[in-house]
C-alpha positions as CSV (number, residue, x, y, z in Angstrom):
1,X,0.0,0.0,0.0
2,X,1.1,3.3,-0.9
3,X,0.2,6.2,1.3
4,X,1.6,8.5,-1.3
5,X,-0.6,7.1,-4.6
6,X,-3.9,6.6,-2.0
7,X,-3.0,10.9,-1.1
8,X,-3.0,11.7,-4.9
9,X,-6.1,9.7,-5.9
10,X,-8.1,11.7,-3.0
11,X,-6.1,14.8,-4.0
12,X,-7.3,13.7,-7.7
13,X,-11.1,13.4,-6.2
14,X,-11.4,16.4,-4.6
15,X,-9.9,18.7,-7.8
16,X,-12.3,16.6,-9.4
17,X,-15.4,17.3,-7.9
18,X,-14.4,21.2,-7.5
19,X,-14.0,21.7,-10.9
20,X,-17.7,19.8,-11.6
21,X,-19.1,22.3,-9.0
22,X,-17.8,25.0,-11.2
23,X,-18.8,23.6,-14.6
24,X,-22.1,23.4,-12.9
25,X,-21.6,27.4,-11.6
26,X,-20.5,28.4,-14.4
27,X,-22.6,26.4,-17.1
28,X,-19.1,25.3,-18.6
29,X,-19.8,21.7,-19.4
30,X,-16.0,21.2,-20.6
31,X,-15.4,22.3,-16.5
32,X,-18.0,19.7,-15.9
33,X,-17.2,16.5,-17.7
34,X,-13.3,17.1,-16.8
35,X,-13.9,16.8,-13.1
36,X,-16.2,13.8,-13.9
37,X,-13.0,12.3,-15.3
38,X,-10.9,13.1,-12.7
39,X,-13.0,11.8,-10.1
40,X,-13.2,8.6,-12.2
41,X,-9.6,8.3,-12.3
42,X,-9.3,8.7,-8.6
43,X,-11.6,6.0,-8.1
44,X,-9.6,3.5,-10.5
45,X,-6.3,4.6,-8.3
46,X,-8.2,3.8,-5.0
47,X,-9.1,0.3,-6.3
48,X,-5.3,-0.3,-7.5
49,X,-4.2,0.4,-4.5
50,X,-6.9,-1.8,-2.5
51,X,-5.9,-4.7,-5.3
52,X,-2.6,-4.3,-4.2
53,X,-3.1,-4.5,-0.6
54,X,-5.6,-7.5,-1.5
55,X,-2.6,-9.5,-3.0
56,X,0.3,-8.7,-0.6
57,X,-1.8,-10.1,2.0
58,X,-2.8,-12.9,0.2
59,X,1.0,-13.7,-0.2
60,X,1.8,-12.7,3.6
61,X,-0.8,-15.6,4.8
62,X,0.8,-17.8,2.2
């Protein structure tokens, strides 16, 4: 598990869903899908790292 990737991905997440509040402000729907996408992203990190942990304990109880 990587403290640093599971930091970027909620970094990731929260840019994400600013910048779909302001797409929604503004009425920029470029702003809006982008921060869909970002938040999407975030997500997919979060379950790499959750994989990850998944397998190395798998291995540890080996």
């Amino acid at each position: 598990m990587s403290i640093e990737n599971r930091v970027d991905a909620t970094a990731k997440n929260i840019e994400g869903k600013a910048q779909e509040m302001l797409g929604e402000i503004t009425g920029n729907p470029q702003d809006k899908a982008e921060g869909k996408i970002k938040q999407v992203e975030a997500n997919v990190q979060h379950t790499a790292e959750n994989i990850k942990d998944e397998l190395k304990n798998q291995i540890d109880r080996a």
